[in-house]
C-alpha positions in Angstrom: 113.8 62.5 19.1 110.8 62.6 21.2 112.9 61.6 24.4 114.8 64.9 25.0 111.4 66.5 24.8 110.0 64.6 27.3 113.1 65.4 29.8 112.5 69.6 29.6 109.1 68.9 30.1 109.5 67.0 33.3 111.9 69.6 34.4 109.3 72.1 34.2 106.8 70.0 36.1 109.4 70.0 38.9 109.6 73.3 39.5 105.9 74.1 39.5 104.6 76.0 43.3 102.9 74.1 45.7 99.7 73.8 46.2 97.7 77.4 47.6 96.6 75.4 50.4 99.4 75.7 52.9 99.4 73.8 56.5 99.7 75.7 59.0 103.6 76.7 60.5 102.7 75.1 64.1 99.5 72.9 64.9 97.1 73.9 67.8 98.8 70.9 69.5 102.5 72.4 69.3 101.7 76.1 70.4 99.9 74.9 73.2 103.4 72.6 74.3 105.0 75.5 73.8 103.0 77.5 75.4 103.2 74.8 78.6 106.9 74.8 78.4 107.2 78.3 78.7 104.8 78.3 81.8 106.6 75.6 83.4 110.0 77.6 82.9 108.3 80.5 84.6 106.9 78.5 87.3 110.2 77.1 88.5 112.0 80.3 88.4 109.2 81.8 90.6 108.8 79.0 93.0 113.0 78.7 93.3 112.8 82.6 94.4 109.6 82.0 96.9 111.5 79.2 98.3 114.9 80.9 99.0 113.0 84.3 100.1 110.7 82.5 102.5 113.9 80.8 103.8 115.8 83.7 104.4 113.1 85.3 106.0 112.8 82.6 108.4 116.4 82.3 109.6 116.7 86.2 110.0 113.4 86.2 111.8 115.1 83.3 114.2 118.4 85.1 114.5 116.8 88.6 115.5 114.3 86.8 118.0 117.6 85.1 119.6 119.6 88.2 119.6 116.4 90.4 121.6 116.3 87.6 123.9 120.2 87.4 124.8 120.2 91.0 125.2 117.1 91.1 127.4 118.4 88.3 129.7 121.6 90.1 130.1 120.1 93.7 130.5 117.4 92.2 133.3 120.9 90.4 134.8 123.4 93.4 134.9 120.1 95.2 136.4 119.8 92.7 139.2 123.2 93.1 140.0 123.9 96.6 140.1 120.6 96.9 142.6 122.8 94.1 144.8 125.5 96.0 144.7 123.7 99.2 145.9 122.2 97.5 148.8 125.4 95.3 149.9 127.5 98.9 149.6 124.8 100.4 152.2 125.6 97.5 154.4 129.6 96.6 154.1 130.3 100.4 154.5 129.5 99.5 158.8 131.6 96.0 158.7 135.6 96.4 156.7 135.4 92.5 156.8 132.4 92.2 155.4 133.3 94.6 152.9 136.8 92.5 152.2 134.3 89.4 151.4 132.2 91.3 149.5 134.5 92.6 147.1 136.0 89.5 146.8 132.8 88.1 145.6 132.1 91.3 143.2 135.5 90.2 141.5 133.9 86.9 140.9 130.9 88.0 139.5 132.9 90.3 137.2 134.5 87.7 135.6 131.4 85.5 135.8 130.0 88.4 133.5 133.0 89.2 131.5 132.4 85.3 130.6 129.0 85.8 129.3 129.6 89.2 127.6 132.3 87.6 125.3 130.2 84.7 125.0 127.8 86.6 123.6 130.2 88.2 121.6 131.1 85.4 120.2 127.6 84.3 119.1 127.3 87.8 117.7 130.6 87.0 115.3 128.5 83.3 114.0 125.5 85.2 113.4 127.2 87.9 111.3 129.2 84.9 109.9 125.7 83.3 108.9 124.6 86.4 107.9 126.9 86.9 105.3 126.9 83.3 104.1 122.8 83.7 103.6 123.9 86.4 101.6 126.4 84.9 99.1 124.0 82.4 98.8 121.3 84.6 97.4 123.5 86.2 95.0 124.0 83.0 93.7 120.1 81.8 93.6 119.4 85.4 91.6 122.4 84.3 89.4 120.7 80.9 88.8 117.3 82.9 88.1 118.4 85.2 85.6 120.2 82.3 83.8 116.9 80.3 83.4 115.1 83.6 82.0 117.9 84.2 79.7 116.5 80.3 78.9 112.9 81.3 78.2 113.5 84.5 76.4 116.2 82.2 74.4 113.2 79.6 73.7 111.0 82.3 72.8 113.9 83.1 70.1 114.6 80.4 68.9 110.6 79.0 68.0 110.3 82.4 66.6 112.9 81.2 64.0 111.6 77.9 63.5 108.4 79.2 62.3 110.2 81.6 60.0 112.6 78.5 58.8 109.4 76.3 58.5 107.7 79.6 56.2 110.9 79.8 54.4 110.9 76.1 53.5 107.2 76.1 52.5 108.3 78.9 50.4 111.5 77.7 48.4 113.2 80.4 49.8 116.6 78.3 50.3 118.9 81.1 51.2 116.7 82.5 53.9 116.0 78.9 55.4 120.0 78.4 55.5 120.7 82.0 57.3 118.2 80.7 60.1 119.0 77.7 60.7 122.3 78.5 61.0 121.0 81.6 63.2 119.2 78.5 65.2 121.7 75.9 65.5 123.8 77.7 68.8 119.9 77.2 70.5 118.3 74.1 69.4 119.0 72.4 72.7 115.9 74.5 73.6 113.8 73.0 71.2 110.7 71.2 72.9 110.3 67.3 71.3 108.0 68.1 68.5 110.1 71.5 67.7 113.5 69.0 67.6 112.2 67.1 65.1 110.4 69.8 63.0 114.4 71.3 63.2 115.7 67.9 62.0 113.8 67.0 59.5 114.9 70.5 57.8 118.6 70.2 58.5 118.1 66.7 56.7 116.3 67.8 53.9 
């Protein structure tokens, strides 16, 4: 007779709440990994934009100085040219055969120049060319960057929820712990060591 008694009574002892004297959601020691984490996330997202800016700035720089000095040499070289040509015009107008030699020579010079000026349009079209691959390659570094701060702000989240999962817990609230770690299961790959296994050991329990 006594022995169903005893049963109720250890029911009810089950069910008592925890002690007043709750530990604290995350130790000293987690925020500040957390904290670390965060700043190390940061840290490589700003140093990967440094990097590729400072690059880009280089190879423009180099490109621009290389384009000034093409078009200098040429300009100083068409100058020369067209001050010869003024002089030796003065002269062949006395002397038809030295004028015959004379233009055969401008002819050659013409071409020698027609050479260079498509050379240099050439080198015009690579540049553009590199140009525009420097370009498509900095959309796709900004892509990259705005991925990894979707990352943080997603890691931010997602310890937010812990600590409300690890309150919920503390609490008996079952319901509410289920909603969030279901709300935290899509994220927990972001979860530093010592969050994982705070995660864990809740999904087991």
């Amino acid at each position: 007779m006594n022995e169903p008694e005893l049963t109720v009574s250890a029911r009810e002892e089950d069910h008592t709440p925890p002690p007043a004297n709750q530990t604290q959601v995350l130790s000293p020691r987690r925020r500040s990994a957390l904290v670390t984490y965060l700043a190390i996330l940061f840290a490589i997202a700003f140093l990967f934009v440094a990097v590729v800016m400072v690059l880009e700035t280089k190879r423009l720089k180099t490109m621009n100085e290389e384009l000034q000095d093409t078009n200098q040499k040429t300009s100083a070289s068409l100058t020369n040219n067209i001050n010869a040509l003024q002089e030796e015009n003065q002269t062949l107008s006395k002397d038809n055969e030295d004028l015959q030699a004379r233009v055969a020579e401008l002819e050659a010079e013409a071409e020698k120049d027609q050479t260079e000026q498509n050379q240099l349009q050439s080198r015009i079209v690579s540049l553009n060319d590199e140009r525009q691959a420097l370009s498509r390659e900095k959309r796709k570094l900004e892509a990259q960057v705005r991925t990894l701060t979707k990352q943080a702000e997603d890691a931010v989240t997602v310890s937010e929820l812990l600590q409300k999962a690890v309150a919920a817990d503390e609490a008996g609230d079952m319901d509410g712990l289920q909603t969030l770690l279901e709300q935290i299961e899509p994220m927990e790959n972001l979860f530093s060591p010592s969050e994982k296994e705070i995660y864990e050991s809740m999904v087991i329990d």
